[in-house]
N, C-alpha and C positions, 0 to 999 in steps of 0.2 A: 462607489456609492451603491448599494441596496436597492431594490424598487420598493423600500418599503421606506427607505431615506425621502426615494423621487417623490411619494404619495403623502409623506407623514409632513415635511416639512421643508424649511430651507430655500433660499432666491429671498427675492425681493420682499417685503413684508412679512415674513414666514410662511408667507403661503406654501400653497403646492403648487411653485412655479417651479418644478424638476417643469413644466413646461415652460423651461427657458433657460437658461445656462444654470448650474447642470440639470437637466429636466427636473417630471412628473416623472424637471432633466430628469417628468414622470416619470424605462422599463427598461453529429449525426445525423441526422433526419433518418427517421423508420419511413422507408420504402418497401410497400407489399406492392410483391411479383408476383402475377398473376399467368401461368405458362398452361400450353396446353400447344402438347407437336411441339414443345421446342420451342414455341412464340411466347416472348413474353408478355403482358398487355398492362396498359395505363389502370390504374386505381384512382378514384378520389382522393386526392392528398399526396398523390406523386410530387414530389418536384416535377415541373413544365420544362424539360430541355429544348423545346424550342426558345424558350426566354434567356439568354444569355449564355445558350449551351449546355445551362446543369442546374437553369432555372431561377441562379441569384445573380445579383448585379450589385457592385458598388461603385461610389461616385464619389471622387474629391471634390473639395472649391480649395480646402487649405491646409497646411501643414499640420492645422487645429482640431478643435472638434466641431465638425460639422455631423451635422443632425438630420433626419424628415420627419415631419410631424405630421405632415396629411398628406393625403393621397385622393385623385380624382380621375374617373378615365374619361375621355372625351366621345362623343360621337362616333370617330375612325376609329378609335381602340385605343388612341394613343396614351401614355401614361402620364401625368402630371402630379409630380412631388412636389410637398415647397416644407420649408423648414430653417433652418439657420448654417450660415458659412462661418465657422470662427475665425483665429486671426484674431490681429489687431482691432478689437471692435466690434462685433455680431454685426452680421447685415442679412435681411431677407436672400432666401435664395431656393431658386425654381430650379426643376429639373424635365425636361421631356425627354421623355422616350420611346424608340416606335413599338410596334406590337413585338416584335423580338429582342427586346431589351437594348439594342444598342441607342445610343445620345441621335436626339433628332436635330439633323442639323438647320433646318428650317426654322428652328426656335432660338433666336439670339445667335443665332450663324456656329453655335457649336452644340447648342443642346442645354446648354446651364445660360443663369443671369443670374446677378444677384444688383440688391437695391439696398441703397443707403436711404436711411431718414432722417438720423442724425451722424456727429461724428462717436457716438457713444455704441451699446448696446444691442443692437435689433437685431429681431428674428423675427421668423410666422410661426404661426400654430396651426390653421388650417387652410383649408382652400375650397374652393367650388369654382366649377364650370355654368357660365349664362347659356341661354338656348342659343344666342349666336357666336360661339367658343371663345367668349373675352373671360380671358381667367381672375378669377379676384382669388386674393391673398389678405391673411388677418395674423393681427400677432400683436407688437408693442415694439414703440420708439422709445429710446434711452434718452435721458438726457438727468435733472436733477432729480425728477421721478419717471416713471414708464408712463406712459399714455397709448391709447388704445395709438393702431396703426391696422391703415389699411391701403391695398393696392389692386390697379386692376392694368392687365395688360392684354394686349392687342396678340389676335393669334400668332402672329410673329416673334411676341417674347417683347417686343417694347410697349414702352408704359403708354398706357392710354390717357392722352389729353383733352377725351371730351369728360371724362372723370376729374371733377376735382381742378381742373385746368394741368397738373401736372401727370395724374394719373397716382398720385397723392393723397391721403388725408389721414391728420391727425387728430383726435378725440381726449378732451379732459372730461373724467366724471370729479375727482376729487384734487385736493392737494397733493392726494397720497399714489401710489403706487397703482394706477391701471389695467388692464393686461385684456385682451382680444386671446380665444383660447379655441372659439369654435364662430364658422363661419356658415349658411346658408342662403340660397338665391331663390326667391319666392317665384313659384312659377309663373303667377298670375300677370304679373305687370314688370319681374326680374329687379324690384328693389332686393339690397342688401342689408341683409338681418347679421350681424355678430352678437357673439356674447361670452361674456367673462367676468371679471374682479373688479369690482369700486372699491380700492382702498379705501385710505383716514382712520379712523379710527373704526376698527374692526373692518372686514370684508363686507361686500354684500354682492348678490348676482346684479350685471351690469349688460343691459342690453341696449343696443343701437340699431339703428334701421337708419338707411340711406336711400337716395333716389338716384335714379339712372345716371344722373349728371354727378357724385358724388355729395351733393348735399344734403346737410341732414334735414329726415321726413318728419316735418311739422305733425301730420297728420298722426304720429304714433307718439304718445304719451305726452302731446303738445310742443316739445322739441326735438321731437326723436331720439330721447333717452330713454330710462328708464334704471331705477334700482329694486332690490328686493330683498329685505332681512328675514332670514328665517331663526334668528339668534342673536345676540348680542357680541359672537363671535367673530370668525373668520369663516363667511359664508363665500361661495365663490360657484359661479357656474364654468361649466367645462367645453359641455358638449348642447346643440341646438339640433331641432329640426324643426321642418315645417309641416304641418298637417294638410289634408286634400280638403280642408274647409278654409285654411290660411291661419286659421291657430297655430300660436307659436310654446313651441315645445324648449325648455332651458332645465338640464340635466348637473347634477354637481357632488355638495355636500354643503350641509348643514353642522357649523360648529357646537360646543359645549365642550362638556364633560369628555366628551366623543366626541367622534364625525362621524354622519350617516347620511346615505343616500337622501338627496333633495331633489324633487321635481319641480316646476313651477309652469302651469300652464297660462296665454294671455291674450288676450281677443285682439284681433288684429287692427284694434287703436291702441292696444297698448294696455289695457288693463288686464288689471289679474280678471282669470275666467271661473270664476264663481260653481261653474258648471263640474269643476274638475275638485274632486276633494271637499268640497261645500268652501274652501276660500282663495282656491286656484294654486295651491300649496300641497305638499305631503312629501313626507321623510319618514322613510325605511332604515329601521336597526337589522344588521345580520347577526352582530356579536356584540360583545360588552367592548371589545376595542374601535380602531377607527375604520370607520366604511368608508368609502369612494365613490362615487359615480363619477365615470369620466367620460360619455359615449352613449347616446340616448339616437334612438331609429323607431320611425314607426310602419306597425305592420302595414301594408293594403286592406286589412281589417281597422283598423284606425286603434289599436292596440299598442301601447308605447313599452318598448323594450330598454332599460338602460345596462350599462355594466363597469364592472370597475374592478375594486378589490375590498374583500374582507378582511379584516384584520384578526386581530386576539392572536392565541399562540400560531406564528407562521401564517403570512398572506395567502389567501386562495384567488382565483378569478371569483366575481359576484356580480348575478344577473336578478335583475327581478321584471317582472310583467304585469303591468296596469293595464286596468282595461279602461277607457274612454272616459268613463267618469271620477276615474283615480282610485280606485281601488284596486289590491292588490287582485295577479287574477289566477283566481284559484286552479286553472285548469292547465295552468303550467307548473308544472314540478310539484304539484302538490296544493301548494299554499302560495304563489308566486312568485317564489323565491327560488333561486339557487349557488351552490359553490361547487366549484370544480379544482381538486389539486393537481398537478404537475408533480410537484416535489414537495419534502418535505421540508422545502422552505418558504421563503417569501414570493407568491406567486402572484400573478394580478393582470386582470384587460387593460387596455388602452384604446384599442377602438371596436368599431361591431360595426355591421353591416346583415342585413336578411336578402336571401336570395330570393326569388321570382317563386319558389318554389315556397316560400316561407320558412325553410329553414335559418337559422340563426348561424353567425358566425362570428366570434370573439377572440382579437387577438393581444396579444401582449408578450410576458414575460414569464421564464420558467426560471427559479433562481438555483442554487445548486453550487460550488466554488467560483464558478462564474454564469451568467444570466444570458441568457438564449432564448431566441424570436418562439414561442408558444401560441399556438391557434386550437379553438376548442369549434368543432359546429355541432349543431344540435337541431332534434325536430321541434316543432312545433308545439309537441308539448313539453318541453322542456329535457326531455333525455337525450342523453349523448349519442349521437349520429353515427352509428356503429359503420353504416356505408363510408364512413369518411376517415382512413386510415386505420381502419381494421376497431379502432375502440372511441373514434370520434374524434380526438389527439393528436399536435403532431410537435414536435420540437425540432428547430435547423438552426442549427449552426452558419455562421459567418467566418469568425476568426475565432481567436485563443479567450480572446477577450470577452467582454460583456455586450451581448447583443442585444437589441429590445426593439419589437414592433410597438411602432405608436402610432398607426394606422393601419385601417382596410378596407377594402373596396371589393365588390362583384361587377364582374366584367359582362357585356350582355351575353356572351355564349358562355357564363358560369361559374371562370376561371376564377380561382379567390387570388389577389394581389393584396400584400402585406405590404407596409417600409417602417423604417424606425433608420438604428445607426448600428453600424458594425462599429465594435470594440477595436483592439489593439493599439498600435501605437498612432495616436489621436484618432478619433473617429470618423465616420465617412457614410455617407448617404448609402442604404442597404434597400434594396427591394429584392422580391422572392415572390414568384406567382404557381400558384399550386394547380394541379388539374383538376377539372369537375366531375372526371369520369376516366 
């Protein structure tokens, strides 16, 4: 499968549930050596050999295709993946790791868990870390249709029971098809914000907020739902963040004729923010084919970043940059917009992360006879990060097979951590963390 199969179509409803069997089942490495006397020295964009020896790591649950979809790092440094175990059945499944790549064995007495919610289905798509390291996990339970699915577990790796009573909950928006895609922990009071796909007839963005005890927050959209059509289409959010005011940010695509970039900004009861776009809405064309957004961040300037893929002849990555009030912002790339190629095939982000620094980081997929983990960073104003791998670029290989980052994360000393799934035969949890210097 393509990253442009993962993005265009295919899973449950036709969405773009490549984020879920087989994703968004969404997406060498150039190493500069830098010598002097004979010493070689670290570059931005190295692989990190202290991380698993040569900087990547992989992880089985099953003979299957197992997957990571998000990526969080803790407090200690530690890593926390979560994503799907195949097999007979999808089932959620966590991974930790300590700051050198090996499996922590403090977490589920080997490093891995995985969680059933039904006997059908399931898997996560994202995760986030609370201020007191209780990890929540989001994604969808299988059963006659998907419904939202969400987990939280205790720093130990088991499932937290003051959550839900089992450490559990399941979510219906519609009759139709569900899906939990991006997860966030509000700093203020550490309720839980998801958000994703309300099937039924046609898509629409589908967001949830919970309270500390896993029930749903009366006080956001009066049941602590919410949906949101930009189209009569297959609309669908991907990626969330929170803002330093507690506005909530939901990143995606807007169907039609096309897809294109959809944002939707909402005051933290839950209504659309009026304040953003003049009706808390806006959608970005980059081509006459289909656009993406799958991964939405925002600056420390309260400037919101998303990114994805462009379409029309051969996928690129595709970023664009609003500024506060929705507007594209002019003082990035130009016009707010950007693409970036890899190859001259189907290319594309998957997640983004901005460093302390404000640099941008974007990773995904570089397609080619087979598809390999792609990471782009960039300044500020939008050009490519020449200190970062000699041209801003970098491409790593796993196996033979099709590789794809479907997340990333900045570590606080810099370090950029990727994961997605190494190719070959059946796939397997992949992370790769790069040097910041």
């Amino acid at each position: 499968m393509t990253g442009e199969d993962r993005l265009s179509g295919g899973g449950p409803g036709g969405a773009m549930v490549g984020f879920r069997t087989p994703l968004l089942v969404i997406l060498s490495t150039s190493v500069l050596l830098a010598t002097a006397q004979g010493v070689a020295f670290a570059a931005a964009g190295d692989l990190d050999t202290s991380f698993g020896g040569d900087g990547r790591v992989t992880t089985d649950f099953t003979q299957g295709d197992d997957y990571a979809w998000a990526v969080a790092v803790q407090s200690d440094g530690k890593i926390v993946t979560a994503g799907q175990a195949g097999g007979s059945g999808g089932r959620f499944a966590l991974v930790r790791y300590n700051t050198n790549g090996t499996l922590d064995s403090t977490f589920s007495g080997d490093g891995k868990l995985t969680t059933d919610f039904t006997s059908g289905d399931d898997g996560a798509t994202a995760v986030a870390i609370q201020s007191d390291g209780k990890i929540v996990a989001g994604g969808w339970a299988a059963g006659s249709v998907e419904r939202f699915a969400v987990a939280r577990y205790n720093t130990n790796g088991t499932l937290d029971s003051t959550f839900s009573g089992d450490g559990k909950v399941i979510t219906d928006f519609t009759s139709g098809d569900d899906f939990v895609f991006g997860v966030a922990i509000q700093p203020s009071d550490q309720k839980v914000v998801v958000a994703g796909r309300a099937g039924g007839s046609g898509g629409r963005f589908a967001l949830a907020r919970y309270n500390t005890n896993g029930t749903l927050d009366g006080s956001f959209s009066g049941d602590g739902k919410l949906t949101t059509d930009f189209t009569g289409g297959d609309d669908e959010a991907v990626g969330v963040a929170i803002q330093s005011d507690g506005k909530i940010v939901a990143a995606g695509w807007a169907a039609g004729s096309v897809e294109r970039f959809a944002l939707a900004r909402y005051n933290t009861n839950g209504t659309l923010d009026s304040t953003f776009s003049r009706d808390g809405k806006i959608t970005t064309d980059f081509t006459s084919g289909d656009d993406f957004a799958v991964a939405v961040a925002i600056q420390s300037d309260g400037k919101i970043v998303a990114a994805g893929r462009a379409g029309g002849s051969g996928g690129r990555l595709a970023m664009a940059r609003y500024t506060n009030t929705g507007n594209l912002d002019g003082s990035f790339s130009g016009d707010g917009k950007l693409t970036t190629d890899f190859t001259s095939g189907d290319d594309g982000a998957a997640g983004l992360a901005i460093q302390s620094d404000g640099k941008i980081v974007a990773a995904g997929w570089a397609a080619g006879s087979v598809e390999r983990f792609a990471l782009a960073r960039y300044t500020a104003t939008g050009t490519l990060d020449t200190s970062f791998s000699g041209d801003g670029k970098i491409i790593t290989d796993f196996t033979s097979g099709d590789d794809v980052a479907l997340g990333v994360t900045i570590q606080s000393d810099g370090k950029t951590v990727a994961v997605g799934r190494a190719g070959g035969s059946g796939g397997r949890f992949a992370v790769v963390r790069y040097l910041a210097a």
